[in-house]
C-alpha positions in Angstrom: 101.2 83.8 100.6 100.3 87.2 99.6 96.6 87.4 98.2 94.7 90.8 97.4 91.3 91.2 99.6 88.4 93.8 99.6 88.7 96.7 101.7 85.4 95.7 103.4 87.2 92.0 104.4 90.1 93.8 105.3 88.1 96.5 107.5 85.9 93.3 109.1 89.8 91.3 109.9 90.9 94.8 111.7 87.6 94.9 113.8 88.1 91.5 114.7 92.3 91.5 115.2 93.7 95.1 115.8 95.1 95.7 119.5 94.2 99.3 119.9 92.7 100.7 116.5 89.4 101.0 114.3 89.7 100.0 110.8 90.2 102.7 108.8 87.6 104.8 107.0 89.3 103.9 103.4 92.2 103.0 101.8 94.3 103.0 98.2 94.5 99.4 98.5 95.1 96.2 100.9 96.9 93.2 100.8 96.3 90.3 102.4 98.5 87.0 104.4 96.1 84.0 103.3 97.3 80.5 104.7 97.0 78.5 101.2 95.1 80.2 98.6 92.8 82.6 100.1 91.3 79.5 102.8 91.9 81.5 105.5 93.2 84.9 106.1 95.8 85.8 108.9 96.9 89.0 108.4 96.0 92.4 106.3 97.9 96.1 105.7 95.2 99.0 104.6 97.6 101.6 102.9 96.2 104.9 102.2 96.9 108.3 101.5 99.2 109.9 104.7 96.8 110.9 108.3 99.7 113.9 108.6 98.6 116.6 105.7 102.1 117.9 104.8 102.7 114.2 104.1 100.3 113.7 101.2 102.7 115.0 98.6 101.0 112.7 95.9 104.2 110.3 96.0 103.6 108.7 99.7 101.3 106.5 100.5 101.0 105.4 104.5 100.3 101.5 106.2 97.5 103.2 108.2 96.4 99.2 109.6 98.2 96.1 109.6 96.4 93.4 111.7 97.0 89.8 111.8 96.0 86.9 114.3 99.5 86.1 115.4 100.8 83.8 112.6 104.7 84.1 112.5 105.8 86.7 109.7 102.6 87.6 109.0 103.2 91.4 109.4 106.7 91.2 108.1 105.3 90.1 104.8 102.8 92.3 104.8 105.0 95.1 105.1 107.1 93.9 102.5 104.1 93.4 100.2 102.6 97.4 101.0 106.1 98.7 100.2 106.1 96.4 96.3 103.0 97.2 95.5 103.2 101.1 96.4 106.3 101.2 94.4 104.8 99.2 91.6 101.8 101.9 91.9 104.5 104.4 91.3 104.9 105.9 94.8 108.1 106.7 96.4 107.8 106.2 99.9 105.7 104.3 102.2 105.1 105.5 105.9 103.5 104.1 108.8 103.8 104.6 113.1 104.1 102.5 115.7 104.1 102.9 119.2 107.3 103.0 121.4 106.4 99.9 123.6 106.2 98.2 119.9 109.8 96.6 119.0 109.2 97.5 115.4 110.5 93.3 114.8 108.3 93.1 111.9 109.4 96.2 110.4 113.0 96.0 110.3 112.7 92.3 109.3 111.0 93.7 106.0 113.5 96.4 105.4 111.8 99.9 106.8 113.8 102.3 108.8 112.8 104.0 112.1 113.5 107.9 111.9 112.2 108.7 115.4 109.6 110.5 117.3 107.5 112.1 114.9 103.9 112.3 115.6 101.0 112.3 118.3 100.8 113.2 121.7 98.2 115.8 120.9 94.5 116.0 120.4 92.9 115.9 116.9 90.2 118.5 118.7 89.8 121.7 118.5 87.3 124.4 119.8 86.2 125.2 115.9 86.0 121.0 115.3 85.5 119.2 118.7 86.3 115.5 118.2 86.6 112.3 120.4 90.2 110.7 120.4 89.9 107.2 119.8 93.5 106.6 119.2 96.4 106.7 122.0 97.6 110.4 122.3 101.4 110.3 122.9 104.4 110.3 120.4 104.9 107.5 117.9 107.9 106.1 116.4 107.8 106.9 112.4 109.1 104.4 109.9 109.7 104.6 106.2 110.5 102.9 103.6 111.9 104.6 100.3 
């Protein structure tokens, strides 16, 4: 069942369950996949404003986590449950990125399309801003959901 959780549970489940990521720094909101009433959590999506600038039109929102312990259809509903309550928020499309050795399962079983190689491969860092990359630098496969 779909339950709502506070973005400092959700941040402590990514720490704890994410393959390759942080949690994210913030988020609009979160949802959570609780097993019967909140008793235990298996899986959370952190949806925020769009990582890509040109994205954050006011009207797209982007799954920047979605984490869960391995409980079957976890992430499919979680998905499913980003995109209804985005659109409930009023927001028009959702976004999110996987990587390619990622079958995207979860995705298409909650109705998002894959629209290709759109993003990484390149260094947040810059000579005026040096950073450290903690994510993987190479392309990622875009999905959406309008």
């Amino acid at each position: 069942m779909i339950v709502p959780i506070k973005q400092a549970e959700a941040k402590a489940f990514v720490a704890q369950h994410h393959r390759h990521l942080k949690p994210s720094v913030g988020s609009v909101f979160q949802v959570a996949v609780a097993c019967t009433e909140k008793e235990c959590i298996v899986g959370v999506a952190m949806v925020g404003r769009p990582v890509a600038r040109r994205l954050d039109d006011s009207w797209t929102l982007e799954v920047n986590r979605s984490a869960t312990d391995g409980t079957f259809n976890a992430n499919s509903m979680l998905y499913g449950a980003a995109w209804r309550v985005a659109k409930a928020l009023g927001y028009r499309k959702l976004i999110t990125y996987t990587l390619p050795e990622e079958s995207g399962a979860s995705l298409r079983g909650a109705g998002w399309t894959c629209i290709g190689e759109k993003f990484g491969g390149k260094s947040w860092s810059v000579p005026s801003r040096p950073r450290v990359n903690t994510t993987p630098s190479q392309l990622k496969l875009r999905w959406e959901r309008e």
